[in-house]
C-alpha positions in Angstrom: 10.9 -14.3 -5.8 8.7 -11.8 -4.0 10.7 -8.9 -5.5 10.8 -10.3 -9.1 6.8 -11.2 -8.7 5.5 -7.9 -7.7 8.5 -5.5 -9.5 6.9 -7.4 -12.6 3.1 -6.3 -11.2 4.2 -2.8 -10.7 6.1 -2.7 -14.3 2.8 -4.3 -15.7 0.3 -1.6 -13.7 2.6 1.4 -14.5 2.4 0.3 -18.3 -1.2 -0.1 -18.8 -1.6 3.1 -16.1 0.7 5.2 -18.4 -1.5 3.7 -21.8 -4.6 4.5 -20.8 -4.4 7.8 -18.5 -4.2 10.3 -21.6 -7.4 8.9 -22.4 -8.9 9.1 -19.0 -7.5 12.9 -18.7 -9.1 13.8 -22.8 -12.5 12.9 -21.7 -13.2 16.5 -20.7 -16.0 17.9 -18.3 -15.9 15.8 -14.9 -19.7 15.8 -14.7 -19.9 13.8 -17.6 -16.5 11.5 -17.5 -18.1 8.5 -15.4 -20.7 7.8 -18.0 -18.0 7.6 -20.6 -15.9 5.1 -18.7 -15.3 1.8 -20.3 -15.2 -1.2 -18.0 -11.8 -1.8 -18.9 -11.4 1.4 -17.1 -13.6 0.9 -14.1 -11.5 -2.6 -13.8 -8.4 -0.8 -13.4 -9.7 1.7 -11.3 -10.2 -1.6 -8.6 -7.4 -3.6 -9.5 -4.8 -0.6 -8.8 -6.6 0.2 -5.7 -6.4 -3.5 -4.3 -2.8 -3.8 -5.7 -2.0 -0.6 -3.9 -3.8 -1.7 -0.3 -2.2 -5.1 -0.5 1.2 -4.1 -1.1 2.7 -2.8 2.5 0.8 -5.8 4.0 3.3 -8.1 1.7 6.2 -6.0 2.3 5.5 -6.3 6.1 5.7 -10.3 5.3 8.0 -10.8 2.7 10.6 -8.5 3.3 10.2 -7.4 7.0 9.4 -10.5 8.9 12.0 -13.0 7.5 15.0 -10.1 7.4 16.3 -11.0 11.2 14.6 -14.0 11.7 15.4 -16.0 8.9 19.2 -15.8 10.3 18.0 -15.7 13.7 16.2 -19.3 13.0 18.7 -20.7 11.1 22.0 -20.0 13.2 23.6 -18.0 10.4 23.5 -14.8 12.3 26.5 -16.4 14.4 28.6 -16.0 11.3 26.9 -13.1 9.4 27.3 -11.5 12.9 31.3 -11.9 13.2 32.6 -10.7 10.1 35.1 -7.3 9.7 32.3 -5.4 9.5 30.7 -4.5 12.9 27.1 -6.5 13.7 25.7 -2.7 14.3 26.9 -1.5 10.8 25.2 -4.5 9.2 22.3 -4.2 10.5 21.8 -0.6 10.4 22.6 -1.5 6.5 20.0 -4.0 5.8 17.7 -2.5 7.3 18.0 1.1 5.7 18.4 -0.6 2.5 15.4 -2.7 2.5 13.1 0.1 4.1 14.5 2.3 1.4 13.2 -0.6 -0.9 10.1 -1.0 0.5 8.8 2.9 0.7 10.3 3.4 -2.8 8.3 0.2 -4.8 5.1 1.4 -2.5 5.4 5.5 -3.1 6.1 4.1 -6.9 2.5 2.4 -7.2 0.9 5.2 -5.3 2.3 8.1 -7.4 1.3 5.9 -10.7 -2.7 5.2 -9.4 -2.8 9.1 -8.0 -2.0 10.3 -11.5 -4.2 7.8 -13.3 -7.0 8.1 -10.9 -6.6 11.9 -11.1 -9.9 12.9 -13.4 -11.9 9.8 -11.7 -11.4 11.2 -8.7 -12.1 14.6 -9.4 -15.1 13.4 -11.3 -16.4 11.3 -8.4 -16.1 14.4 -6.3 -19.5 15.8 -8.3 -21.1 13.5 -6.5 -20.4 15.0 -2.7 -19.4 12.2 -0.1 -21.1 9.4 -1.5 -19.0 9.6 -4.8 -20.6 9.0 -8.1 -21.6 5.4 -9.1 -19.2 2.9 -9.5 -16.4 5.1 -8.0 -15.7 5.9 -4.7 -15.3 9.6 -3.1 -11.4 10.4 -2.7 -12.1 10.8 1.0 -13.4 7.6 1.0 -11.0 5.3 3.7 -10.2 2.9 1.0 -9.4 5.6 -1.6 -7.6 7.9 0.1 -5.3 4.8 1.9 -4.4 4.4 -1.5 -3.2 7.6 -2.6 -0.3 10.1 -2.2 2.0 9.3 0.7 -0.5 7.2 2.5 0.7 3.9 1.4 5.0 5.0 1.4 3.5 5.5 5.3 1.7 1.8 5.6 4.4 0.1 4.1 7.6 1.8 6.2 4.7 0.9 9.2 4.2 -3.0 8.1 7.9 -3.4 7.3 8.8 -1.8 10.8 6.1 -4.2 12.0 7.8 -6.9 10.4 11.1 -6.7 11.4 10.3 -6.3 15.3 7.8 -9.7 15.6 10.6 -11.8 13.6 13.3 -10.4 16.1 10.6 -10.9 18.9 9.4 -14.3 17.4 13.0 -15.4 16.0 10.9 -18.1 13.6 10.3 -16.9 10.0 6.6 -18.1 9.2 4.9 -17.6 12.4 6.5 -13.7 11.5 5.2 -13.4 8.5 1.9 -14.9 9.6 1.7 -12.8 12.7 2.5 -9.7 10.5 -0.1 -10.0 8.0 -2.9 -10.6 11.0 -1.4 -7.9 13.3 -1.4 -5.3 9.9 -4.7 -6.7 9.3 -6.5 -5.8 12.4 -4.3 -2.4 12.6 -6.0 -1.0 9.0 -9.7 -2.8 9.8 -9.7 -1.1 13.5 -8.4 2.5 11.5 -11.3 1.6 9.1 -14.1 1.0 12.0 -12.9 4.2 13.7 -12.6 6.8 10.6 -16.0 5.5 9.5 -18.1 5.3 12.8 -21.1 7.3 13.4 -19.0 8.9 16.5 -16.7 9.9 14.4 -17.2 14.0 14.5 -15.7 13.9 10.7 -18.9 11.3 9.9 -21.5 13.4 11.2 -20.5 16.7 9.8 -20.3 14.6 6.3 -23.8 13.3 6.9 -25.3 16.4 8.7 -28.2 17.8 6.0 
């Protein structure tokens, strides 16, 4: 269900992405593209972004957390576990499979909001760190989480994450619950630290 929900979300961004980038790319000088952004536009511009921030944490729950436990809480392993091919083989299987999965669909959704997001961010570069009004910087934390091979890297971490507390936990929902906090608190604690005043990166930004 997850699969076929979000493979349809992806099909359904990469569509509209691939519709509307040629106009986003023809509007010309960057100074001057932000003021000639429709709101259709500036709505896509936050709906990929969120799409692409939420997806490793629901890879983390959907696909990591209930791959081993799921079996592991139901008894099935004892079978799955003793068939012709070795319980090592399996594993190693499943697990390279779905991570393979999981890196592609997120890497997919990355390279499709980079592209579109190309001119906007390029455009909201005028406006030095603070980005230009209503688009963020592309060194923004939130942006730049969402772009290139930063989100192939949060999703292979939140399906790793995933897999380990539902072999730990060996109970499917308390996994997947446990996932999404423990991803959570992981990206909000990399927020507080990239954006504190300590930061030396901050105050070289905000130094006049």
């Amino acid at each position: 269900m997850f699969l076929r929900t979000w493979g349809a979300c992806l099909a359904v961004l990469a569509a509209v992405l691939a519709a509307t980038g040629p106009h986003l790319a023809g509007l010309g000088d960057p100074a001057g593209l932000v003021a000639r952004t429709t709101t259709t536009e500036q709505a896509l511009y936050y709906g990929g972004l969120v799409l692409v921030l939420v997806l490793p944490a629901l890879i983390g729950m959907f696909w990591g957390a209930p791959l081993i436990a799921r079996e592991l809480e139901t008894g099935t392993h004892r079978l799955a576990w003793n068939q012709s091919v070795t319980r090592t083989r399996r594993l190693l299987t499943r697990l390279s499979l779905t991570a393979l999965a999981a890196v592609t669909v997120a890497g997919l959704g990355s390279l499709a909001l980079t592209w579109w997001s190309g001119p906007i961010d390029r455009a909201a570069a005028t406006g030095g760190s603070e980005g230009v009004e209503p688009f963020f910087p592309r060194l923004h934390p939130l942006v730049f989480a969402a772009r290139g091979i930063v989100p192939v890297g949060s999703a292979a971490f939140a399906f790793v994450l995933g897999v380990t507390l539902g072999v730990l936990l060996r109970r499917t929902l308390p996994a997947m619950a446990l996932t999404l906090g423990v991803y959570v608190d992981a990206r909000a604690r990399r927020y507080a630290a990239v954006t504190s005043p300590s930061n030396p990166g901050v105050r070289a930004v905000s130094a006049p």
